[in-house]
C-alpha positions as CSV (number, residue, x, y, z in Angstrom):
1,X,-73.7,91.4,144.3
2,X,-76.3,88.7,144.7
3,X,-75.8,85.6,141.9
4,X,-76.7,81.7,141.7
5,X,-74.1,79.7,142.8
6,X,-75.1,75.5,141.8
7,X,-78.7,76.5,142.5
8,X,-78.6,78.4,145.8
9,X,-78.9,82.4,145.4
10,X,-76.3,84.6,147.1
11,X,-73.4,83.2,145.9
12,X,-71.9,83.7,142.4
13,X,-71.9,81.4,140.0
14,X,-68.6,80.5,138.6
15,X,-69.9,81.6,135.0
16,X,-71.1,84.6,136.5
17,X,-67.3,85.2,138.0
18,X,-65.8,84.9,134.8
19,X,-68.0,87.2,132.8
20,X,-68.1,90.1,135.8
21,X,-64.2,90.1,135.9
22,X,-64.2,90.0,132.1
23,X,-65.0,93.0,131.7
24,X,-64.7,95.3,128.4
25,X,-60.6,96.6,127.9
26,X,-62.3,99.9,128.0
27,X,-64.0,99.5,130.7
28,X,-61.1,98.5,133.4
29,X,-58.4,100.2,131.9
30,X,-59.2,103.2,130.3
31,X,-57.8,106.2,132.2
32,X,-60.9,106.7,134.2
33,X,-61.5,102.7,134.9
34,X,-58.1,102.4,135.8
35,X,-57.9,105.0,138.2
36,X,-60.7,104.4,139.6
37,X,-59.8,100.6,139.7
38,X,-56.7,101.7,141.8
39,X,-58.3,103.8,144.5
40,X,-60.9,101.6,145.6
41,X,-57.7,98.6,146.0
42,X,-56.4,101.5,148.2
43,X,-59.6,102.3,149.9
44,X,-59.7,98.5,150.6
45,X,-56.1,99.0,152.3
46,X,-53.7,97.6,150.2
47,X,-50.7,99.8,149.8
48,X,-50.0,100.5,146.2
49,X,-46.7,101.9,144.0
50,X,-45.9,102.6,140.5
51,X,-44.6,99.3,138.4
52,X,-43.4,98.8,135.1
53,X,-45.5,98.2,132.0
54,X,-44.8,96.4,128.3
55,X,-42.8,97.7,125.7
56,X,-43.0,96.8,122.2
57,X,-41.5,93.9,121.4
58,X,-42.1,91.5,124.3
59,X,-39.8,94.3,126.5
60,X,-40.0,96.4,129.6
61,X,-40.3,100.1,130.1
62,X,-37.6,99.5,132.4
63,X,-35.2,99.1,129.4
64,X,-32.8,96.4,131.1
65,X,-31.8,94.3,129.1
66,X,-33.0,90.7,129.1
67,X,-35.5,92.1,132.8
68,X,-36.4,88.5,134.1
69,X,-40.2,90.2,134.9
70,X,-41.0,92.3,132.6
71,X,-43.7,94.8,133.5
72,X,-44.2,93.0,136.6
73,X,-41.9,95.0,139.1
74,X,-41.7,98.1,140.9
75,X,-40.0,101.5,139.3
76,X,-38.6,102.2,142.6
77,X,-36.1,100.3,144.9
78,X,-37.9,101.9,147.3
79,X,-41.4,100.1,146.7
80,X,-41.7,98.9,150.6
81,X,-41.2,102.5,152.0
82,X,-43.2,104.2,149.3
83,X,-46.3,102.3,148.5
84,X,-49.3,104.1,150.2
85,X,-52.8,104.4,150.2
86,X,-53.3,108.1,150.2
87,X,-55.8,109.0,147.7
88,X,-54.2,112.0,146.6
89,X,-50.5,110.5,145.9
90,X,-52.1,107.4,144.0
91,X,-53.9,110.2,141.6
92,X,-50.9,112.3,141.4
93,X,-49.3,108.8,139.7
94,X,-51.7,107.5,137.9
95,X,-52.5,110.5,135.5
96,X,-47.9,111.6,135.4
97,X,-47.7,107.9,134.6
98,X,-50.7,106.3,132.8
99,X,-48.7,103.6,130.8
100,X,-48.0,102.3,134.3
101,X,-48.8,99.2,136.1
102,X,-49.0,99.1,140.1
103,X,-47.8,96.8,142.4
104,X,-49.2,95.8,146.0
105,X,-46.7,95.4,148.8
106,X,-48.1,92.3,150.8
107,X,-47.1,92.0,154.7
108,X,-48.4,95.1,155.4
109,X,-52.3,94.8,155.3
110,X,-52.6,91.8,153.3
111,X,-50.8,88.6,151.9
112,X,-51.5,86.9,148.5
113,X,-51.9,83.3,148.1
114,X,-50.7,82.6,144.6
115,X,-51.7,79.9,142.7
116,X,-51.7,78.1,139.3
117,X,-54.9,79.1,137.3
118,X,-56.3,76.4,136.9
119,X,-56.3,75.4,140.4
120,X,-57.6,78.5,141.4
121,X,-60.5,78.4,139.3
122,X,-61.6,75.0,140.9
123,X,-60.3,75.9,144.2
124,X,-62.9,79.2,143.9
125,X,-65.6,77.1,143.0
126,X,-65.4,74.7,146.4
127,X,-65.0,77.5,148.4
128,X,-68.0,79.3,147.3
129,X,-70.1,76.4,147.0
130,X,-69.1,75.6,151.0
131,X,-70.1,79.1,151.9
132,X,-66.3,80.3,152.3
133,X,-65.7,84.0,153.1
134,X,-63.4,84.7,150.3
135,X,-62.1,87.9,149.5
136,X,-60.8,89.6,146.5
137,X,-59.3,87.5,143.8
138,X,-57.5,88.1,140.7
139,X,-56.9,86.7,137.6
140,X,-53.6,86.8,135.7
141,X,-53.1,86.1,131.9
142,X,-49.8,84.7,132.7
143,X,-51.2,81.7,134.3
144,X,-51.8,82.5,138.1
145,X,-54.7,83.4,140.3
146,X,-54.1,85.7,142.9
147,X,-56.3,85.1,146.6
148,X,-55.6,88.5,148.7
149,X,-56.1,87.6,152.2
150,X,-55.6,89.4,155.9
151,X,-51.7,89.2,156.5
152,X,-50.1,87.0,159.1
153,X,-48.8,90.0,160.8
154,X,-45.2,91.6,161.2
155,X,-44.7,91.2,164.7
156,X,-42.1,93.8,166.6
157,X,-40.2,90.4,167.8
158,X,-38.7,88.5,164.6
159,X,-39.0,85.2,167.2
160,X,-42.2,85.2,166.7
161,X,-42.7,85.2,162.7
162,X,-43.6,81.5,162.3
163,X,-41.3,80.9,158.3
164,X,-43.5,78.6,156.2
165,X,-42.0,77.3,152.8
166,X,-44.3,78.4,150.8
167,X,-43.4,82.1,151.5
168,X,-42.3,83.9,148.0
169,X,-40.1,87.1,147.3
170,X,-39.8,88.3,144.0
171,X,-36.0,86.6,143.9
172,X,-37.7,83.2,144.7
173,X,-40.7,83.3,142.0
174,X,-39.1,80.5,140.3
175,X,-38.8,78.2,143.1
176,X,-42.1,78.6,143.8
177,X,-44.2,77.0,140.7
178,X,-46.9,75.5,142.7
179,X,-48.6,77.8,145.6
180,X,-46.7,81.1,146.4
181,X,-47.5,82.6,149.8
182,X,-46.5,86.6,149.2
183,X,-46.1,87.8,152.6
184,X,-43.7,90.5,154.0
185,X,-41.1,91.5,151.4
186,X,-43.2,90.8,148.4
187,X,-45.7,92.0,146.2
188,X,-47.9,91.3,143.3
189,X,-49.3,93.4,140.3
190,X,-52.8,94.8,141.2
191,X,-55.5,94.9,138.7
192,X,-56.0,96.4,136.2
193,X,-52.2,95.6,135.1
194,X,-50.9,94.7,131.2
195,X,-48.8,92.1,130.6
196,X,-46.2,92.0,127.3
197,X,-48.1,90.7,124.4
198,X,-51.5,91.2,123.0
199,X,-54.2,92.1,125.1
200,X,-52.9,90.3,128.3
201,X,-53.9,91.9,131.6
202,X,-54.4,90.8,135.5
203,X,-57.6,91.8,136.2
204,X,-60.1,91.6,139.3
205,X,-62.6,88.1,139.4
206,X,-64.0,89.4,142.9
207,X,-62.9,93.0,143.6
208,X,-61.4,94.6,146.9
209,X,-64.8,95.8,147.7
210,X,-64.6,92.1,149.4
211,X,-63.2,91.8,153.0
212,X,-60.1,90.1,153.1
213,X,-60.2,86.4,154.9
214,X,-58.2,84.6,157.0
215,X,-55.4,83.0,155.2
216,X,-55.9,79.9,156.5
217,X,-59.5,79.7,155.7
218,X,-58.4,79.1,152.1
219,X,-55.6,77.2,152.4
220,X,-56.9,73.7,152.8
221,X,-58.4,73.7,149.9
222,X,-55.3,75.7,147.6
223,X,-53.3,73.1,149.0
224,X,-55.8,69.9,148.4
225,X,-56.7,71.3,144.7
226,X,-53.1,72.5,143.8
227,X,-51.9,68.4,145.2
228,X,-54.1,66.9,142.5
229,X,-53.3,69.1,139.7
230,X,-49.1,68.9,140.9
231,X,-49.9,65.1,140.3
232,X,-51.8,65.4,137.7
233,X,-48.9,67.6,136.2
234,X,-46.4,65.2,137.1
235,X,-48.1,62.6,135.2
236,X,-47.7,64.6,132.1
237,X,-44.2,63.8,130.3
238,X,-42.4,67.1,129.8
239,X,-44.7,69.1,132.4
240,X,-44.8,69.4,136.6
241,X,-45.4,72.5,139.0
242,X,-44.6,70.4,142.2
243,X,-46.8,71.8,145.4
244,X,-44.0,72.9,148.5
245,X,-45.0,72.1,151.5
């Protein structure tokens, strides 16, 4: 879709972000928005399984008590082996389970370079307005913005993974406040998902009709924007989400 981005056409505007992945509740997740939704993630390659979603009362479906992510985790232990993106498995799910939420395993296809939402949003901007390829990108009511990007790769000879300390696992969300790289061994809700309380959601901004980018075509500029608000932060008595580097 063709937009103004700062005056030059073919690129969207920021506004013009916002209100496109706004869209109506209705719209993008109603039973036929939100199947719909999840087939064309899968058509765009990213392997999808069942999650859990919110129960009343701030809880999850997954009736643990006290679950440290609620309605953010898979149903299944299994979520590596069994996420897929066969058409006909992810319909089978979504109308036996249409309370759920999915999750995307990353490593596979793709990664997800996670970042506070604030610094997303500005991070976005610049890299639209330089003519960045960016690819899809979602928006989370629990503070994060989600950049889904080509995977590093899971090479057959573990010497050759190169570690970086920003990776995340689900385990390590917490000692990752600043950028999370989700790479093999982690996931992230794919849109459209609901969040416990009222009317949060993660929801697309740019959908996965977009190609997905080279990591480190974004990465400068996550890390430069996320340094300046993690000072910023820090500045703040009471309040800091340090960058790892």
């Amino acid at each position: 879709m063709s937009a103004t981005f700062g005056g030059r056409p073919g690129r969207q505007g920021k506004l013009s972000q916002w209100l496109l992945g706004r869209r109506t509740k209705e719209d993008a997740t109603g039973d036929g928005g939100r199947e719909a939704l999840l087939l064309a993630a899968a058509a765009a390659g990213l392997p999808l399984a069942p999650a859990a979603y919110p129960a009343p009362g701030y809880r999850c479906s997954c009736d643990r008590v006290g679950c440290p992510t609620p309605a953010r985790h898979p149903v299944s232990f299994a979520w590596q082996t069994q996420s897929t993106t066969d058409r006909g498995q992810i319909e089978r799910w979504a109308r036996h389970q249409p309370q759920a939420n999915f999750i995307t395993a990353t490593g596979m296809v793709h990664d997800v370079l996670d970042v506070p939402l604030e610094a997303g949003r500005e991070a976005l901007e610049r890299l639209l307005g330089a003519g960045v390829e960016v690819g899809p990108v979602a928006e989370s009511d629990d503070g994060r913005m989600l950049f889904f990007t080509l995977t590093r790769g899971t090479p057959e000879d573990e010497d050759e993974w190169w570690p970086c300390e920003l990776d995340c696992h689900p385990e390590t969300m917490d000692e990752h406040p600043g950028l999370r790289w989700h790479c093999r061994g982690s996931y992230v809700l794919v849109p459209p998902a609901r969040l416990p309380g009222d009317d949060r959601e993660v929801r697309w901004v740019r959908g996965p009709e977009h190609p997905l980018p080279d990591p480190l075509s974004l990465l400068e500029v996550l890390t430069d924007v996320g340094a300046r608000y993690a000072g910023a932060a820090a500045d703040q008595p009471g309040a800091a989400w340090p960058l790892r580097r």
